[in-house]
C-alpha positions in Angstrom: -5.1 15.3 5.7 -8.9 16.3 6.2 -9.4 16.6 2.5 -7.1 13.4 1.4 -9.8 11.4 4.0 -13.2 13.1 2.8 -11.7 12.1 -0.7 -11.1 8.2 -0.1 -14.6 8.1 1.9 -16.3 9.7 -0.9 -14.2 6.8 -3.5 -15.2 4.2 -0.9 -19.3 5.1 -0.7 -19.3 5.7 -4.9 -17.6 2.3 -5.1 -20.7 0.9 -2.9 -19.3 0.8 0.8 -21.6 2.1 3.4 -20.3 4.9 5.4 -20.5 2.9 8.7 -18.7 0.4 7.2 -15.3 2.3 6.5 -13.7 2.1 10.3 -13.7 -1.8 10.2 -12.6 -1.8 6.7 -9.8 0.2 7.3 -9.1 -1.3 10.4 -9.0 -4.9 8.3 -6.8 -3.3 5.4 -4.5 -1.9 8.0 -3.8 -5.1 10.3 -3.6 -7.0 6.5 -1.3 -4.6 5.4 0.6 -4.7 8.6 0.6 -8.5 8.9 1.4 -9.2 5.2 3.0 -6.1 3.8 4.2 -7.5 -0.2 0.7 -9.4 -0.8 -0.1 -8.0 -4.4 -3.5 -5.9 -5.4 -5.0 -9.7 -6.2 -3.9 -11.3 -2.8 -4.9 -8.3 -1.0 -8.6 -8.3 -2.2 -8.5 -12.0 -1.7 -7.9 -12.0 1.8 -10.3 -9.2 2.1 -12.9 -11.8 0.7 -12.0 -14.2 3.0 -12.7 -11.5 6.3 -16.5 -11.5 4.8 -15.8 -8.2 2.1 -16.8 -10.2 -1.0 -19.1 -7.2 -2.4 -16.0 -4.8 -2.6 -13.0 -4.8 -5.0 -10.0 -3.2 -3.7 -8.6 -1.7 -7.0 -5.1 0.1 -6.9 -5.5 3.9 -6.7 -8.4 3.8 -3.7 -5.4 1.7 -2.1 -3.0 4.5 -2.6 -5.1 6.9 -1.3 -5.5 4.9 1.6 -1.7 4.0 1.8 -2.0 7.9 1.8 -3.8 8.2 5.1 -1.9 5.8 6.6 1.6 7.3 5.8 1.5 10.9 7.5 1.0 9.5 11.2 1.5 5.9 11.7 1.0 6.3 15.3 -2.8 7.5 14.5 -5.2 4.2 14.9 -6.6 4.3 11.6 -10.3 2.9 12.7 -9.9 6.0 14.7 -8.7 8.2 12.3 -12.1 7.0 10.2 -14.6 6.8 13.0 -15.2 10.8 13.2 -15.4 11.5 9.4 
């Protein structure tokens, strides 16, 4: 799990994120995700535009790999999970 998350923060910072900026990302994706679970790739980076992320396009495999993190322990708070990488 250590490596899957060093991977999608290292896709997230080359993709321009800042590193400080990842916990309330994910925390946004997940409570999207949760809240809207069949919104497409297109719908999902538009609501992500709408919460104020309009420099940062979701494309589909940084979503699997976050999908990814997510999946293992759903119990895990995933602004949590990403606060101590």
């Amino acid at each position: 799990m250590e490596q899957l998350t060093r991977t999608l923060v290292h896709r997230l910072v080359s993709k321009g994120m800042e590193v400080t900026s990842i916990p309330a990302f994910m925390r946004n994706l997940a409570n999207t995700i949760a809240a809207n679970p069949s919104l497409t790739l297109a719908e999902l980076n538009t609501h992500l535009q709408l919460l104020g992320w309009d420099g940062f396009e979701l494309d589909d495999y940084t979503l699997q790999l976050i999908i990814a993190t997510f999946e293992p322990d759903l119990a895990c708070d995933p602004s949590h999970c990403f606060d101590q990488t």
